[in-house]
C-alpha positions in Angstrom: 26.4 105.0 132.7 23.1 104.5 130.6 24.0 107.9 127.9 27.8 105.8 127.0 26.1 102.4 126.8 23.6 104.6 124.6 26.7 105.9 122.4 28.3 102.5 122.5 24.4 100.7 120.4 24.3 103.5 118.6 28.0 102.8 117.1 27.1 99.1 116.7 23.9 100.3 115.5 25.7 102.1 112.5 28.4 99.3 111.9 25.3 96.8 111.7 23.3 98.6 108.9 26.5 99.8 107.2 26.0 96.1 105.0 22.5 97.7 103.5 24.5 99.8 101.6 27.3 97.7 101.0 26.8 96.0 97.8 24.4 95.9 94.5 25.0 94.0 91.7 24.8 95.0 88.1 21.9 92.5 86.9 19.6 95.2 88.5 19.5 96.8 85.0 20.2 94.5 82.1 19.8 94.2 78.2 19.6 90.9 77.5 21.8 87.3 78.3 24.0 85.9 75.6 27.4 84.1 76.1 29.9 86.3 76.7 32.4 87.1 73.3 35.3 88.1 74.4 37.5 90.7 72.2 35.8 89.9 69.4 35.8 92.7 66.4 33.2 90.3 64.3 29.9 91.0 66.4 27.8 94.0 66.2 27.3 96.5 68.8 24.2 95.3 70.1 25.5 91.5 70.7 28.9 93.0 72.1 26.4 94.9 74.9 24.3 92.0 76.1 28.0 89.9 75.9 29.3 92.1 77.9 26.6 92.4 80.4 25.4 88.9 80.5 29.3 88.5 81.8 28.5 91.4 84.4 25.7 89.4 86.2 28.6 86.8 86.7 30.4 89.5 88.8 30.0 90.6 92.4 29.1 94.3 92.5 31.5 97.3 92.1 34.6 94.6 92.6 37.6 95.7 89.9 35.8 92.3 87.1 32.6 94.1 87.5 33.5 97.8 87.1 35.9 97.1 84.2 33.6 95.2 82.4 31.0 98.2 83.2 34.1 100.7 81.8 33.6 99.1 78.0 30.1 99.9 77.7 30.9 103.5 77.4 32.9 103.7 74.4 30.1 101.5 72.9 27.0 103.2 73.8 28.9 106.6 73.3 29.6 106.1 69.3 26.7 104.2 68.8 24.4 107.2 69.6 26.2 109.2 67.3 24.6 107.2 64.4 22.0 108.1 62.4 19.1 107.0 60.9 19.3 104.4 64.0 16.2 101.8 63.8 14.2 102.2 67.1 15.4 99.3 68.5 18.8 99.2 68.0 18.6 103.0 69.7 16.8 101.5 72.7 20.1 99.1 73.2 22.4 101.9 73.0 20.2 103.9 75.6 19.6 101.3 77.9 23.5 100.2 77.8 24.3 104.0 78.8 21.7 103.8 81.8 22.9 100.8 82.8 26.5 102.1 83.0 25.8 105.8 84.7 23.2 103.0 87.5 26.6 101.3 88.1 28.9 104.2 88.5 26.3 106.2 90.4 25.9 103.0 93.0 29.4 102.5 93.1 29.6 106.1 94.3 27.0 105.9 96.9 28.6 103.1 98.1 32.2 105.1 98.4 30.2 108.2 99.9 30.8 110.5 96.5 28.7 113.6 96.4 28.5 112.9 92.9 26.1 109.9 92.5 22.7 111.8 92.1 24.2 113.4 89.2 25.0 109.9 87.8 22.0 109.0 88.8 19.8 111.3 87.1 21.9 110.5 84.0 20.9 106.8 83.9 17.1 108.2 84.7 17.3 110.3 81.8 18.7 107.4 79.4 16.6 104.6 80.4 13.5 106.7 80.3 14.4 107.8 77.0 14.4 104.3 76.5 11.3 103.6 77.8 12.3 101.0 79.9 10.1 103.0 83.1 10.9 99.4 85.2 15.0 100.1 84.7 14.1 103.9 85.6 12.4 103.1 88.3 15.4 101.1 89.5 17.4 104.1 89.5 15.3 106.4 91.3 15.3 103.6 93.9 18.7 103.9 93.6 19.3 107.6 94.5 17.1 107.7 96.7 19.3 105.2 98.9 22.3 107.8 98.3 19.8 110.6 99.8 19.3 108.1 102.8 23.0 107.9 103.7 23.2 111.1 104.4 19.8 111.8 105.9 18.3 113.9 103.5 15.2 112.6 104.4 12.7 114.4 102.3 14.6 113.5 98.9 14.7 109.9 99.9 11.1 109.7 100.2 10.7 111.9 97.1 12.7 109.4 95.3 11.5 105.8 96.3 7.6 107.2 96.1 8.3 108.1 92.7 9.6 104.8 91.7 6.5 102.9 94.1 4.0 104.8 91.5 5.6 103.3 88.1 6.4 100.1 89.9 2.5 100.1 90.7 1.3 101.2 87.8 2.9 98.2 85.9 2.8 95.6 88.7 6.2 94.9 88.8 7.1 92.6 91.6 10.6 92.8 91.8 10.9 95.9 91.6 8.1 96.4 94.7 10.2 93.8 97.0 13.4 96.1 96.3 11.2 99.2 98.0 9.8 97.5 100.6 13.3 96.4 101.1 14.7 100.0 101.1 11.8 101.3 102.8 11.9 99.1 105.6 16.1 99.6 106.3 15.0 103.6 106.3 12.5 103.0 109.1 15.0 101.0 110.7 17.5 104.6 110.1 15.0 106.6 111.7 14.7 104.1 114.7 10.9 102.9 113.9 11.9 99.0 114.1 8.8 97.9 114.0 7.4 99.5 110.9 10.8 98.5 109.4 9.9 94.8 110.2 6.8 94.8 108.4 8.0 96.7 105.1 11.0 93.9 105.1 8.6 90.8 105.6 6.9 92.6 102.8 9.7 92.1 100.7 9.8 88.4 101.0 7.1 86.7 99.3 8.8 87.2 95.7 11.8 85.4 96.6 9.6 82.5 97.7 12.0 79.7 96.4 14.7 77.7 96.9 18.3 80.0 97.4 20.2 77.8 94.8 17.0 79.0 92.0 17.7 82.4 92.9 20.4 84.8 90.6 23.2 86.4 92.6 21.6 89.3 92.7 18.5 88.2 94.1 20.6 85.7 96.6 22.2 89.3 98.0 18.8 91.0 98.4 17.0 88.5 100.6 19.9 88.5 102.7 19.8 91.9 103.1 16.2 91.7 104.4 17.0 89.0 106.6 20.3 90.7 108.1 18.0 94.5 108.3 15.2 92.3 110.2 17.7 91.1 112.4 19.0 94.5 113.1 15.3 95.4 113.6 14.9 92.4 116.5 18.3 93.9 117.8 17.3 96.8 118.5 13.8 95.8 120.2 16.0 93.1 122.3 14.6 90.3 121.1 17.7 88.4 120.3 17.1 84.8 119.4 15.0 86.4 116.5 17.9 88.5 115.5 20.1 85.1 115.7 17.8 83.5 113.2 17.9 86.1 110.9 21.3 86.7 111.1 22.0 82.9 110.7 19.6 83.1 107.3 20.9 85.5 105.5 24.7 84.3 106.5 23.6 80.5 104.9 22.1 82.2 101.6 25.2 85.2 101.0 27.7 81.9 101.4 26.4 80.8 98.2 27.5 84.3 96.7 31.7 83.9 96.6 31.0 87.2 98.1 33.8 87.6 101.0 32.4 91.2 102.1 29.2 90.7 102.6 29.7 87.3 104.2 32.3 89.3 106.1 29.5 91.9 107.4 26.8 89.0 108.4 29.5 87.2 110.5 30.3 91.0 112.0 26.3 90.8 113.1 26.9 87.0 113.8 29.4 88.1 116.1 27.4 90.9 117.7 24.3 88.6 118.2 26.4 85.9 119.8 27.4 88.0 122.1 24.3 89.2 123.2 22.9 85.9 123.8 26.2 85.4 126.2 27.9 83.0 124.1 31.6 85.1 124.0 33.6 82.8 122.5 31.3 82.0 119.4 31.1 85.9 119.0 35.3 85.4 118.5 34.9 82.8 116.2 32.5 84.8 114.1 34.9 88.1 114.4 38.0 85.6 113.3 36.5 84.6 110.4 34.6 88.0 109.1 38.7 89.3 109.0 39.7 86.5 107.3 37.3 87.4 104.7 38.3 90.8 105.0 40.0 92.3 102.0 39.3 96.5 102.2 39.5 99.1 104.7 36.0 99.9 105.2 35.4 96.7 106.3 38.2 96.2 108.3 37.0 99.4 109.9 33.7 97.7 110.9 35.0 94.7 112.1 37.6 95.8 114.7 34.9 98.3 115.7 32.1 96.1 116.6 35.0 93.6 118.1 35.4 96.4 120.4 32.0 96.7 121.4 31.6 93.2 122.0 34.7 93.4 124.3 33.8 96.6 126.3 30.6 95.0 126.9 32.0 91.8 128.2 34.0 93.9 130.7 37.1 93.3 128.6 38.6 96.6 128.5 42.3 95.6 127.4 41.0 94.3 124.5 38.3 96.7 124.0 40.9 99.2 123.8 43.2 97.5 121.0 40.6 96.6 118.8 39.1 100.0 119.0 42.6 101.6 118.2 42.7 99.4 115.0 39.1 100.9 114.2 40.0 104.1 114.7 43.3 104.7 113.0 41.3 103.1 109.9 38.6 105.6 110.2 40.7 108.6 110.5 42.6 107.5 107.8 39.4 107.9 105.6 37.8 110.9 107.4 34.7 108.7 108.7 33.9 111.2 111.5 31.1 109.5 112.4 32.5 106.2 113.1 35.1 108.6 114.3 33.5 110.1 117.5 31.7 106.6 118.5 35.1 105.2 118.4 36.7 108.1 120.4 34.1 107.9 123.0 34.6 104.0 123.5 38.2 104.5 123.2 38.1 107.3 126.0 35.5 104.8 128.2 37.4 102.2 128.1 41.2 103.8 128.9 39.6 105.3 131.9 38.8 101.6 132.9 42.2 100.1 132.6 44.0 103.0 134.3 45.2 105.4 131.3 44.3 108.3 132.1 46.5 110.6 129.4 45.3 108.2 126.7 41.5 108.9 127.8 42.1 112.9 128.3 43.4 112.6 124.7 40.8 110.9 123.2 38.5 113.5 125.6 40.2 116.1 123.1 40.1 114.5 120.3 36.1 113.8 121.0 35.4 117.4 120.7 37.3 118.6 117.6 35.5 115.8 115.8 31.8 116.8 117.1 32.9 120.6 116.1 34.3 119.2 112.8 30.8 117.0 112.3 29.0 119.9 113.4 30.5 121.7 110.5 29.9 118.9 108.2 26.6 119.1 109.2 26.3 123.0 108.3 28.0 122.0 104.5 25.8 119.1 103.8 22.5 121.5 105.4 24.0 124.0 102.8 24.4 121.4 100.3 20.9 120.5 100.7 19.9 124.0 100.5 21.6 124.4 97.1 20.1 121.2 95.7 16.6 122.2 96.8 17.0 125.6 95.7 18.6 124.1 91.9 15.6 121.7 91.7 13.1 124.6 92.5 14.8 126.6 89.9 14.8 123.9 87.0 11.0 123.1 88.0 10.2 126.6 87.7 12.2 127.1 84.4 10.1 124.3 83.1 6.8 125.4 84.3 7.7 128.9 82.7 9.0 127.1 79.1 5.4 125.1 79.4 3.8 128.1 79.7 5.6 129.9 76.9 4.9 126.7 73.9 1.6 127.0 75.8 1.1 130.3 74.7 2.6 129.6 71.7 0.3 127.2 70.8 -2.7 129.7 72.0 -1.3 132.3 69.7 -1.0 129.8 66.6 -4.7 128.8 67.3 -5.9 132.1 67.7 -4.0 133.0 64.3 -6.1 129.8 62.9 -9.0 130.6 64.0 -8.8 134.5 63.0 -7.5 133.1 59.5 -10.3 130.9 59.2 -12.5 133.4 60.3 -11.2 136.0 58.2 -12.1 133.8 55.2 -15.4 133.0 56.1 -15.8 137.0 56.9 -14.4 137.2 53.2 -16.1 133.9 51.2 -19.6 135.6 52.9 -19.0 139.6 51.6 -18.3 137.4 48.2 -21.2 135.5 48.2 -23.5 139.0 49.6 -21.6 141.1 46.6 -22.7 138.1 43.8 -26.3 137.8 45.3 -26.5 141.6 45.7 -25.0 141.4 41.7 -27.4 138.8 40.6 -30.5 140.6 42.1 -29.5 143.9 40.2 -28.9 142.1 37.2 -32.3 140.5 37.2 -33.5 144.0 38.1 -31.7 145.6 34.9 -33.2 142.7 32.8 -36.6 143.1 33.6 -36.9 146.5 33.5 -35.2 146.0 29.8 -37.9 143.6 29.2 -40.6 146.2 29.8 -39.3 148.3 28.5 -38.9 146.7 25.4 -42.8 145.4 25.8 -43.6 149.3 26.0 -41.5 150.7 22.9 -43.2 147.1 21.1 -46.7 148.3 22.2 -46.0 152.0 21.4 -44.8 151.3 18.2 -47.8 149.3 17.2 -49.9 151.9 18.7 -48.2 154.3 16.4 -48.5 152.1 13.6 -52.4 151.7 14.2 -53.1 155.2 14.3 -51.3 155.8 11.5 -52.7 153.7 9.3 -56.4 155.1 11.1 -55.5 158.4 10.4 -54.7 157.6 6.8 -57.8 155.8 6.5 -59.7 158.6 7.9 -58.0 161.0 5.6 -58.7 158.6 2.5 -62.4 159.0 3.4 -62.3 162.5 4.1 -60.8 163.0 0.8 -63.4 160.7 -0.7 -66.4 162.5 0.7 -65.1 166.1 0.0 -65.0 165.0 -3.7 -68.2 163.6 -3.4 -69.6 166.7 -2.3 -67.9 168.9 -4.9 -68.9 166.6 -7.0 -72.6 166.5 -6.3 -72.3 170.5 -5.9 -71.5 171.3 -8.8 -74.0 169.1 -10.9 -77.0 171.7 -10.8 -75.0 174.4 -12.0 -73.9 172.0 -15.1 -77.7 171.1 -15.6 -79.2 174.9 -15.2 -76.9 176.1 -18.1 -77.6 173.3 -20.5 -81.6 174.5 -20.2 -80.6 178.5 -21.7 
C-alpha cells in the first residue's frame, strides 16, 4: 500500500505547486505611471506607453484586460523604432515598451505550457538590455528560467536565475533578489529539498516587510506565493499546523487581489491542509468555494483532482472516484499526461475499492499507454533539450569565432599602423642620414674650395714676387754689365788720345 499512497502525494504534490506558476502580473516590467488616456490620437507615443501600462498594473495577469492592453504596445513600439534620428531617451521608451510586451507574452506562454516562451523570452532580454534597463533584463531571465523549471530542464534553470542573481547583486536590487529567492526556493521544493526551499523562501520575505494593503498587486501575489510554497514545504515534511498557517497567510493577503484563481488555488491547499489535520468537513467547505471561484479548465482540473485525494484518503472511495473522473476527463481533454497517470492510478485504486473491477482494469490500460506516451514525451523534450544545448553551443561558438576574427582584425590594422609608422620613421631617418651625409660633403667641397683658393692666392703672389725679383735682378745685371763695358773701354779711349 505505501508505493500508491506515494503516487497519490506525489499527485497532490503537483496540484499544490501548480499555483507557483500560475500567475505574474505585468508591473514586473514597467515604463512609468501616468493616468490612463484612453483612445486618444492627441498624446505622443511615449505618454500613450506609460498610459497604457500604468492601466496594466490595474490588471490581473494574462486575464483577456491585461493581454489586450499588452496587444497595443506592439503596433507602438514597432513604428516608433522605425524612426530616426530618435533622441536617446525617447528610444529607451520604445525599447523598454517592446521588452515589456515579448516579458508578457513569453509568461503568458509559460504559464499555458508553449514551447515557444524562451524564444519570447530572449526577445524581451535582447530589448531591455538594449535599453539598459539590466534590472528589467534581469527580470526576464528570471523569467525563463521558471519556463526551464516546468519542464525540468534543470541545468538551464540554474543557468538562467544565476545569471540574473549576478546583475541583481551587482546593483543591489532588492526586489529583484526576493523574486529569486522566491523562485529558487519553489525549485528546491521541485526537486524535493523542503528544507533548503524553506530557507531561500523566508529569504524572500524581509522586502515585503509591511502592511498587505501598502503593498501593489503585484507584490500582494508574490508574498503569497512564498507563503503558499512554504506551506507546501511544511506539507511535505508533515508538519501540518505550519502548513495551515501559511496557507491561511497567503489566502488573507491574495483576497485583497480580486484575483478568483489564485484565491481559488490557496483554498485548493486550504482544503488539502484541512484535511490533513482531520477536519473533513472544513476541507469541503474550502473545495466548495475554490470551484465557485473557478472560471478555467486548468483549474477546475486541479480542484476536482485534489477533492479526490482528500476523499480517497478519507476512505471515501465513491466520491473519490467521481471527483477524480471530473479531473480526468479535463486533463485528457488538454493532454496533461502527467496529471493524467496520477489520476488514472487513483481512479484504478479507488474502483477496485468500491467493487468495479472493468472500470479499474480499464484505467489499468489506460495507465500504461500514458506512461509509454510520457515516456515518449520524455525522449522529445530529452531531444528538445539536446537541440537547444547543441543551438546555444553553436551561437556561442559562432560568437567566440566572430570575436576572434574583429580580433584579428584589429591585430592586423595595428600591425599595418605600426609597420606604417615604422616605415616612416625608417624613411624620415634615411632622409635625415642622406641631408647630414649632404651637408658633411658640402662642407667638405667648401673647404677644400677655400684652400684651394688660399693656394692659387699664395701662388700667385709667389709668382708675382719672383717676378718682380727676377726683373730686379735683371735691371741690375743690366746695370752692372754696362758698368763694366763702360769702365772697360775707358783705357783704350785714354791710350789713343796720348799718340
Amino acid at each position: 500500500m505505501k508505493p500508491v499512497m506515494s503516487e497519490i502525494t506525489r499527485l497532490a504534490s503537483l496540484l499544490a505547486l501548480l499555483f507557483a506558476f500560475s500567475i505574474s502580473y505585468s508591473q514586473d516590467i514597467t515604463i512609468g505611471s501616468q493616468k490612463p488616456i484612453q483612445g486618444s490620437h492627441t498624446v505622443n507615443d511615449t505618454v500613450r506607453l506609460n498610459s497604457i501600462i500604468a492601466a496594466m498594473d490595474k490588471t490581473v495577469g494574462f486575464s483577456k484586460e491585461c493581454m489586450a492592453l499588452n496587444n497595443q504596445l506592439l503596433p507602438i513600439f514597432t513604428k516608433g523604432l522605425k524612426l530616426k534620428n530618435l533622441h536617446p531617451k525617447v528610444k529607451n521608451k520604445y525599447l523598454h515598451a517592446a521588452g515589456a510586451y515579448y516579458y508578457n507574452i513569453a509568461k503568458k506562454e509559460t504559464n499555458d505550457g508553449d514551447d515557444k516562451a524562451p524564444v519570447h523570452f530572449d526577445e524581451a532580454i535582447k530589448y531591455l538590455k538594449a535599453s539598459k534597463d539590466y534590472n528589467a533584463m534581469s527580470q526576464a531571465l528570471v523569467g525563463k528560467g521558471t519556463y526551464y523549471r516546468r519542464i525540468a530542464d534543470w541545468p538551464n534553470t540554474f543557468k538562467c536565475f544565476f545569471a540574473a542573481l549576478k546583475y541583481y547583486e551587482s546593483a543591489q536590487y532588492e526586489s529583484g533578489l526576493s523574486t529569486l529567492n522566491m523562485e529558487l526556493g519553489t525549485t528546491a521544493i521541485m526537486q524535493r529539498d523542503y528544507a533548503k526551499g524553506i530557507v531561500y523562501l523566508k529569504k524572500a520575505l524581509p522586502y515585503y516587510d509591511k502592511p498587505p494593503a501598502n503593498l501593489t498587486i503585484g507584490d500582494r501575489h508574490e508574498i503569497a506565493v512564498i507563503h503558499n510554497n512554504i506551506g507546501s514545504a511544511y506539507t511535505h515534511l508533515k508538519n501540518y499546523p505550519e502548513a495551515h498557517k501559511c496557507y491561511l497567510k497567503a489566502y488573507e493577503i491574495i483576497k485583497m487581489n480580486n484575483d478568483p484563481r489564485s484565491e481559488s488555488s490557496i483554498l485548493v491547499q486550504l482544503a488539502n491542509s484541512s484535511n490533513d489535520l482531520g477536519n473533513a468537513a472544513e476541507a469541503q467547505d474550502y473545495f466548495k468555494k475554490a470551484l465557485a471561484l473557478s472560471k478555467d479548465e486548468i483549474s477546475k482540473m486541479d480542484i476536482y483532482g485534489n477533492a479526490a485525494v482528500i476523499s480517497y484518503k478519507s476512505k471515501n472511495y465513491p466520491q473519490a472516484a467521481e471527483y477524480g473522473e471530473l479531473s480526468y476527463a479535463i486533463g485528457k481533454k488538454l493532454r496533461d499526461l502527467r496529471a493524467m497517470a496520477g489520476l488514472s492510478k487513483l481512479l484504478y485504486l479507488a474502483y477496485k475499492k468500491t467493487g468495479q473491477y472493468d472500470k479499474a482494469l480499464k484505467m489499468h490500460e489506460d495507465l500504461v499507454t500514458i506512461k509509454d506516451s510520457t515516456s515518449l514525451e520524455s525522449s522529445k523534450n530529452e531531444f528538445a533539450q539536446q537541440q537547444l544545448k547543441y543551438d546555444f553551443e553553436k551561437k556561442e561558438l559562432q560568437q567566440k569565432i566572430l570575436q576572434q576574427k574583429e580580433l584579428t582584425a584589429v591585430e592586423l590594422d595595428r600591425e599595418k599602423k605600426v609597420s606604417s609608422i615604422r616605415l616612416a620613421s625608417q624613411k624620415k631617418t634615411a632622409r635625415e642620414k642622406s641631408k647630414s651625409r649632404l651637408a658633411q660633403q658640402q662642407l667638405k667641397y667648401d673647404f677644400e674650395r677655400k684652400e684651394m683658393k688660399q693656394k692659387l692666392i699664395a701662388e700667385k703672389k709667389a709668382a708675382a714676387k719672383n717676378n718682380w725679383l727676377i726683373g730686379l735682378s735683371g735691371i741690375l745685371l743690366a746695370l752692372i754689365l754696362g758698368v763694366y763695358f763702360y769702365y772697360r773701354n775707358q783705357p783704350a779711349e785714354a791710350g789713343d788720345s796720348c799718340t
